[in-house]
C-alpha positions in Angstrom: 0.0 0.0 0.0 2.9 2.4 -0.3 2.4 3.8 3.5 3.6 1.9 6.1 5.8 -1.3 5.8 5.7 -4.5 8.4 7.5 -7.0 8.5 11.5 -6.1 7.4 10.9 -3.0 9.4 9.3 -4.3 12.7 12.2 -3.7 15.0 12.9 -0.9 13.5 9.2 0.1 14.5 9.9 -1.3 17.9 12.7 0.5 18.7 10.6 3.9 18.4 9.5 3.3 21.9 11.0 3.2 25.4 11.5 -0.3 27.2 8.6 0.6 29.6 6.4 1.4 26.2 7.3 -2.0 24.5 6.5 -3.6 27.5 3.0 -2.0 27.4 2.3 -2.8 24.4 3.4 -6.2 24.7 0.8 -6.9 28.2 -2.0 -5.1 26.3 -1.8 -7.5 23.4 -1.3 -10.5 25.7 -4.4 -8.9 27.5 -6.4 -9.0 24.0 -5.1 -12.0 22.5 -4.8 -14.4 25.3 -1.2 -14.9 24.3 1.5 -15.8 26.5 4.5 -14.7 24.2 6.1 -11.1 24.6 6.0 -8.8 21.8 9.4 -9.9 20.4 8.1 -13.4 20.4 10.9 -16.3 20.3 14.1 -15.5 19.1 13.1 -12.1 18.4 9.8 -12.9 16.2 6.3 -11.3 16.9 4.7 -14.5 18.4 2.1 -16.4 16.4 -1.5 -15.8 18.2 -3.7 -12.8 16.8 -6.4 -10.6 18.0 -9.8 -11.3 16.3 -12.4 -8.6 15.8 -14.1 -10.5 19.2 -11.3 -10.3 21.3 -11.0 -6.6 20.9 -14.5 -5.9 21.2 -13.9 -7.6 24.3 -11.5 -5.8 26.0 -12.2 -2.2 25.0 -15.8 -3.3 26.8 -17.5 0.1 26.8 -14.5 2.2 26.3 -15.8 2.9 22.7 -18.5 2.8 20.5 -18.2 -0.7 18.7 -18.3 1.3 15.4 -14.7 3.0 16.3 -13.8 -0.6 17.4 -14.3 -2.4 13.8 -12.5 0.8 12.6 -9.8 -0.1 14.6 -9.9 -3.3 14.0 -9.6 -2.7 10.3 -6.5 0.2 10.8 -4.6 -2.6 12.1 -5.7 -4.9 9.4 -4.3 -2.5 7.1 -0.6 -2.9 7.7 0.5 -5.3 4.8 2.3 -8.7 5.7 5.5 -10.8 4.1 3.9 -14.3 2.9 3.6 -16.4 6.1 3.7 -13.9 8.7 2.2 -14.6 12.1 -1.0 -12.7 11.6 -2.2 -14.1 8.0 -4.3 -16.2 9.3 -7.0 -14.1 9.2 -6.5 -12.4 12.4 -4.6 -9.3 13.7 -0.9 -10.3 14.7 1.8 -8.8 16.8 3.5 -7.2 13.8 1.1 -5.7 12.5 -0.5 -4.5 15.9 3.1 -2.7 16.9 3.6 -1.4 13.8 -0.2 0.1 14.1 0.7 1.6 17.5 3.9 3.1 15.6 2.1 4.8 13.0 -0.4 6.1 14.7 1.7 7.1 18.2 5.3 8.1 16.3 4.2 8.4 12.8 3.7 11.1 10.1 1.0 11.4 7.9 2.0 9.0 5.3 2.5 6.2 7.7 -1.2 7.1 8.9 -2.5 7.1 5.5 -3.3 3.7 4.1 -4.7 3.0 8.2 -6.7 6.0 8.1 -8.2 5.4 4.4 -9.2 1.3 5.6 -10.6 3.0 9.2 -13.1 5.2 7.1 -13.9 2.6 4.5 -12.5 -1.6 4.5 -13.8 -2.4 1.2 -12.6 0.6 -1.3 -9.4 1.7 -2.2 -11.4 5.5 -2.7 -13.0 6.6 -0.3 -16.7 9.0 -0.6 -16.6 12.2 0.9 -19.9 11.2 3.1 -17.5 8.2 4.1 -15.1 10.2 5.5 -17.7 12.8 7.3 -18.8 9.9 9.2 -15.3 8.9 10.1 -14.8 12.2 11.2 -18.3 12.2 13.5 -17.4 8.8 14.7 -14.1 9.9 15.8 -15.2 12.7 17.7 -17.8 11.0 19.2 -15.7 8.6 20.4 -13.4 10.7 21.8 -16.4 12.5 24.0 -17.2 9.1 24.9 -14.4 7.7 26.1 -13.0 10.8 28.1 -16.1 10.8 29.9 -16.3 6.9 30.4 -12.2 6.9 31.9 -13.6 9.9 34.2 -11.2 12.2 32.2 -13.3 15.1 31.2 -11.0 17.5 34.3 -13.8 19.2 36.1 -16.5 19.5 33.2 -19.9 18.0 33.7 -22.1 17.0 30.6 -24.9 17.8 32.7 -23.8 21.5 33.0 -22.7 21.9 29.3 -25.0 21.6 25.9 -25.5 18.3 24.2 -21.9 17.3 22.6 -24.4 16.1 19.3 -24.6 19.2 17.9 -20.8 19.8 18.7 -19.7 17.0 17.5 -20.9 17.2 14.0 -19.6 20.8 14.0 -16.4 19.6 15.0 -16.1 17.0 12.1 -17.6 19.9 9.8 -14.5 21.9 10.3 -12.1 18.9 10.1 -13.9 18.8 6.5 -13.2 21.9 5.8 -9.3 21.2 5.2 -10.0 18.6 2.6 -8.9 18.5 -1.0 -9.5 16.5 -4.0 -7.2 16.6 -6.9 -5.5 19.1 -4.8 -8.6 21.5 -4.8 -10.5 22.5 -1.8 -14.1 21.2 -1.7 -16.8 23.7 -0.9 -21.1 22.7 0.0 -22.3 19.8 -1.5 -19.3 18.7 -3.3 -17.8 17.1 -0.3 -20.6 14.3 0.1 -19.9 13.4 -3.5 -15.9 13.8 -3.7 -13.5 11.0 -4.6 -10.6 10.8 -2.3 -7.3 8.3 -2.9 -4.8 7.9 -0.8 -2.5 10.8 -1.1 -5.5 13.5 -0.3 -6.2 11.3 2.6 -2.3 12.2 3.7 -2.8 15.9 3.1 -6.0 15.9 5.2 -4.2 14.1 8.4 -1.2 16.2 7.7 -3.1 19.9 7.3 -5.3 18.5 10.1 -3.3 17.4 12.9 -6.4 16.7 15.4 -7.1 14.2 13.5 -4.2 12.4 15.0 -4.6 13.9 18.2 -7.9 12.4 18.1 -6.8 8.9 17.6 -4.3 8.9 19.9 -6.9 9.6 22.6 -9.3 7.0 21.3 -6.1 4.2 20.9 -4.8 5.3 24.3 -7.9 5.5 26.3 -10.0 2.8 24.3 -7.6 0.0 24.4 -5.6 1.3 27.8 -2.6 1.8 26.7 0.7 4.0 26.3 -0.3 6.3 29.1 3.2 7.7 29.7 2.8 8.9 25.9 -0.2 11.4 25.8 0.3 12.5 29.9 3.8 13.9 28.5 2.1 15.5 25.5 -0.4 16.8 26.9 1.3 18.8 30.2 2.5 21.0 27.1 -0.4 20.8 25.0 -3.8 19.8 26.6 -6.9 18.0 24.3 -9.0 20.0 27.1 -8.4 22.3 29.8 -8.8 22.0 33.6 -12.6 23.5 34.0 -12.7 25.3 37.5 -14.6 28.4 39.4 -17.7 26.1 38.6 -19.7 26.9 41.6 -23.7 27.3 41.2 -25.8 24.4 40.1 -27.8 27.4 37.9 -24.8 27.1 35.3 -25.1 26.0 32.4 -22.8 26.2 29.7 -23.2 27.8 26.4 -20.5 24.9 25.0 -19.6 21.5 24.8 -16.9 19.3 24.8 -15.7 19.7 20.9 -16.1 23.0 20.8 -13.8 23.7 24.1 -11.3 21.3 22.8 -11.1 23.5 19.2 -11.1 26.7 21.2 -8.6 25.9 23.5 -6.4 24.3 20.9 -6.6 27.7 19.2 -4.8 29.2 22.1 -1.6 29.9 22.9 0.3 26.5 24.8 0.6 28.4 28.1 -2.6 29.3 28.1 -4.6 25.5 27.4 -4.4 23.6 30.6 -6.8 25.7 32.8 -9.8 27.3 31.8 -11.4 29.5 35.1 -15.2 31.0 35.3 -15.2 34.7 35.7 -18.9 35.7 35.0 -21.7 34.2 33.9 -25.3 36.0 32.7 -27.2 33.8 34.3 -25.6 33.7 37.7 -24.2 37.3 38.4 -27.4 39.1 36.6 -28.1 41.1 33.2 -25.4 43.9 33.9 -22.4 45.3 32.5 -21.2 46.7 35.9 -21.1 43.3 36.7 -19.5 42.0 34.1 -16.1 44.9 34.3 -16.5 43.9 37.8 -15.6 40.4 37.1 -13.6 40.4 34.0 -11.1 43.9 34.6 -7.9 42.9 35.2 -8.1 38.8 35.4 -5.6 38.4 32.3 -6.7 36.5 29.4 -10.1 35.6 28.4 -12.7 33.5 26.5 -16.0 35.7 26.1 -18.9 33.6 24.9 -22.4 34.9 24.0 -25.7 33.7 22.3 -28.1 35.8 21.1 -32.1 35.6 21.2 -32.0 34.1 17.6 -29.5 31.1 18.8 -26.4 31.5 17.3 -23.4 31.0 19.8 -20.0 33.5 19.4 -17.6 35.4 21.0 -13.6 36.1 20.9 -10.3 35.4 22.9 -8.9 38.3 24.6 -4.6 37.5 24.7 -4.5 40.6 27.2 -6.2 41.8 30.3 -9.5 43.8 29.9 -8.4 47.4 31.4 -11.5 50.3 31.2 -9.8 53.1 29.2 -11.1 54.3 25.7 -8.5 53.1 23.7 -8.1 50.0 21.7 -5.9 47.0 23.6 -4.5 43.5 23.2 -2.0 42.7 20.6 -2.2 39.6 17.5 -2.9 36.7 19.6 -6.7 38.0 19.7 -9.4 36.1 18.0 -12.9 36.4 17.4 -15.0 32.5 16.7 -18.0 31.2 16.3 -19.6 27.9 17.6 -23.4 27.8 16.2 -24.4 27.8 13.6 -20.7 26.8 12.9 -17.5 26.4 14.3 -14.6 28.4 13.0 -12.0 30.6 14.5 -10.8 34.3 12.9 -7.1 35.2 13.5 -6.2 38.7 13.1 -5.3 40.0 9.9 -2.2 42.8 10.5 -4.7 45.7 8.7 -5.3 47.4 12.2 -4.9 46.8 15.6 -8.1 47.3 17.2 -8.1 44.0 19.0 -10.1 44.8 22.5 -11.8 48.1 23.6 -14.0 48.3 27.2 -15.2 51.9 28.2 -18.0 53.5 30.2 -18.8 56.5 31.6 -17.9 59.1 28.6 -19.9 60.8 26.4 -17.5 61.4 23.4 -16.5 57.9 23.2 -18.2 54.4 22.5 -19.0 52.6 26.1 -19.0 49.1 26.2 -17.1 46.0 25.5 -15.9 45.6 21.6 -13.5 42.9 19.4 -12.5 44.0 16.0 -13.5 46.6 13.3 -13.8 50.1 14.6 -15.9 52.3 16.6 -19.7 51.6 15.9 -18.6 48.9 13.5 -17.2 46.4 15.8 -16.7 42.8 14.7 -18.3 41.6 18.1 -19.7 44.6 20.7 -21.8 44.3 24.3 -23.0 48.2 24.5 -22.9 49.4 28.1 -26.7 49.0 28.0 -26.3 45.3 28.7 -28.5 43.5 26.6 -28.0 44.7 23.2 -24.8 44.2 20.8 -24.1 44.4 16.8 -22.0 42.3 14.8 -20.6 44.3 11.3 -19.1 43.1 9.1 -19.4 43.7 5.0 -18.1 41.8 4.3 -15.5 41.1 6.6 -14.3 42.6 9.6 -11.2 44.5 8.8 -9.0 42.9 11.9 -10.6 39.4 12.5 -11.8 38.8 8.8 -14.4 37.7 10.4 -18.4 37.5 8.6 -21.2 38.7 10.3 -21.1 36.5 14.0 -24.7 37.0 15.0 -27.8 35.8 13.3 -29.0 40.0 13.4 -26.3 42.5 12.6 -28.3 44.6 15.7 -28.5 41.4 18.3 -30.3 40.9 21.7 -27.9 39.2 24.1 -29.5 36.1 25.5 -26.4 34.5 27.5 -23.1 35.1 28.0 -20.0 33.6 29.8 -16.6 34.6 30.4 -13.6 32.1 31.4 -10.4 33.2 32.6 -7.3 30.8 30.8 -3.9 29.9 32.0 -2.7 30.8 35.5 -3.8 33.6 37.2 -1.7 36.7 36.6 1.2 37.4 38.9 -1.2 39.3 41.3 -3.2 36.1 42.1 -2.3 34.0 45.2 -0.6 36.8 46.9 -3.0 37.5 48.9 -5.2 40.8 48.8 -3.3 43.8 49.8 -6.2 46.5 49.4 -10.1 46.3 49.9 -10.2 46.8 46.5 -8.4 43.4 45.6 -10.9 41.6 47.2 -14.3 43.3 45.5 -13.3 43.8 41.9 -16.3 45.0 41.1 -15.6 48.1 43.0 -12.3 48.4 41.2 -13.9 48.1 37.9 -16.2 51.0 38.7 -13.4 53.1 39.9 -11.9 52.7 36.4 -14.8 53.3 35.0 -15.3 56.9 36.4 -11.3 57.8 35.6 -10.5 57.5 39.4 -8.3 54.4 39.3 -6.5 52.7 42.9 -4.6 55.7 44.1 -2.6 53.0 46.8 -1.1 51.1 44.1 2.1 53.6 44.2 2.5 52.5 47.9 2.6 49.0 47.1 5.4 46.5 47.9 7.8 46.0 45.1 7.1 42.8 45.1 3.4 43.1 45.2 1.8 42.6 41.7 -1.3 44.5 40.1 -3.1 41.8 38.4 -2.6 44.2 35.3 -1.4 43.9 31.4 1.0 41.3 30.4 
């Protein structure tokens, strides 16, 4: 199959992991098989017992939905054998099950290709692009499922976010997104009906490298294996955050799993292991006091809103929110959307008019705005909390982003607000001024132009929770 080779190279595969790994591997595939032979067999062979499509089924128990199962099953089937291998009989051998870990765990995107073409479809050598939409779906599903069945999901409760359904096809939507066909991009209805080989199967995995990510979780966490692998990986670079500040049984949030997992990935690495509530609509009250009172000065931030018609949007702010009238943040700022789609909008270098909060002055714009310019934001929350526009024709000028809300002129419906990262260099200290402790209070200082005169008398030491 051109992609990834078994038998003259399956030391060479083996040798890819750590002693500890192989040894994994090896006690997994006893586990599966019933086989009492290590993974370098006698004399150095993979031993001669398989896995059948039972066995796995099996041992992954619950883990998975048996759909992803069979399309494991028939990724590992996939990894061509010399005549007389162990493994030809029908069933799935040692080789070919090491060498699937390899690929899939150490491997690029031509080693995953020929796996990832027989995972979406056993039977073609092309594969439909409907076939691979519900490859995509399956895959995200099963990675939902199987965080929350291992108890992995790090603070967030299904029960307090929106049904992952909706998310989950989103999600596999914008994997889509980045496929070709005869190295053309697929727009609407022609990605049902496109013909995909091999080599655009490698240029999707390559240009979309959750895909892996993705079957990494569902290999590690379906079948129990290679922990040390994803726990180093993901210290640096989470799948999802840490949820905390979760206290009120009211809350409910406006996302789901995928769509915290393709925000936060969108984030810079420092930033993706924590996510902390700061305010929420429907917990804290309809009020823009409130929310300065609970965002000022808390360092970076996802903003998420949904208006009266549905639609679910909001931006990344890379800086604290300071009340001045002048724009702020730099070019790690982006605006996104989550329903109807999910899609995020970098900046585009034409201006800089990331962030902008204000209140209180009557020759400038007050309230919170992303993008754009005054009047024309890409995303704004007036001061009179409740109402908001999204402009953009067609684009906005710093996010290129389109038109976020289902009404330019939009009634806010809900809205949340999650700190990301650690807390800034203020935060543990300890508060040092009334004002520390009641935020709210400092916000509305700001607000008036009468900011903390004591911060001048201030330990050197002592940090302001301010700008990065």
């Amino acid at each position: 199959m051109g992609n990834v080779e078994s038998s003259s190279h399956y030391h060479e595969h083996l040798s890819r992991f750590l002693p500890d790994e192989q040894a994994d591997i090896d006690s997994v595939f006893v586990a599966i098989s019933g086989s009492g032979e290590a993974v370098g067999g006698k004399g150095g062979k993979p031993a001669k017992k398989g896995v059948t499509l039972m066995m796995l089924k099996a041992h992954v128990k619950d883990a998975l939905p048996e759909s992803m199962v069979i399309r494991l099953y028939n990724g590992m089937k996939s990894i061509p054998l010399a005549e007389k291998s162990p493994g030809s009989n029908g069933q799935v051998g040692k080789e070919q099950f090491v060498v699937f870990m390899s690929a899939l765990f150490k491997g690029n995107a031509e080693e995953k290709k020929g796996i990832v073409m027989k995972m979406i479809s056993n039977t073609d050598s092309t594969v439909k692009g409907s076939q691979i939409i519900e490859f995509a779906e399956d895959l995200v599903g099963s990675v939902v499922h199987v965080l929350s069945y291992r108890k992995m999901l790090k603070g967030w409760n299904l029960k307090n976010m929106q049904n992952s359904t909706t998310g989950i096809k989103a999600l596999a939507s914008q994997f889509m997104s980045e496929l070709k066909a005869d190295g053309k991009r697929l727009e609407g209805g022609q990605v049902l009906d496109a013909i995909c080989d091999e080599s655009s199967i490698e240029d999707w995995v390559f240009r979309v490298p959750q895909v892996s990510t993705f079957l990494s979780v569902v290999v590690q966490q379906g079948l129990f294996i290679l922990h040390s692998l994803p726990d180093q990986e993901q210290e640096t670079l989470p799948l999802l955050p840490e949820c905390q500040g979760v206290r009120d049984s009211r809350f409910v949030s406006l996302l789901d799993i995928p769509s915290v997992t393709y925000i936060n990935s969108h984030l810079p690495s420092k930033l993706q292991h924590k996510w902390r509530l700061l305010f929420v609509s429907q917990v804290h009250g309809q009020s823009f006091t409130q929310l300065c009172g609970h965002i000022v000065n808390q360092g970076p931030c996802v903003l998420v809103l949904k208006d009266t018609d549905g639609y679910i949007f909001g931006g990344f702010s890379s800086c604290s929110w300071v009340v001045k009238p002048q724009f702020q943040g730099n070019n790690g700022c982006f605006l996104f959307s989550v329903s109807p789609s999910l899609e995020v909008f970098t900046n585009t270098g034409y201006n800089d008019h990331y962030m902008y909060l204000n209140h209180g002055q009557e020759t400038m714009p007050n309230g919170l705005g992303m993008g754009g310019q005054h009047e024309y934001f890409g995303l704004w929350i007036d001061s009179n909390y409740g109402r908001g526009h999204s402009k953009a024709k067609p684009r906005c000028t710093t996010y290129n982003s389109p038109q976020l809300s289902a009404k330019e002129n939009f009634t806010l419906d809900a809205m949340e607000v999650w700190a990301v990262g650690d807390p800034e260099s203020a935060a543990g200290t300890g508060p040092k001024s009334v004002l520390d402790a009641d935020p709210e209070a400092q916000a509305l200082l700001e607000m008036i132009g009468k900011g903390r005169k004591s911060d001048g008398f201030r330990d050197p030491g002592d940090g302001d929770g301010g700008d990065n």
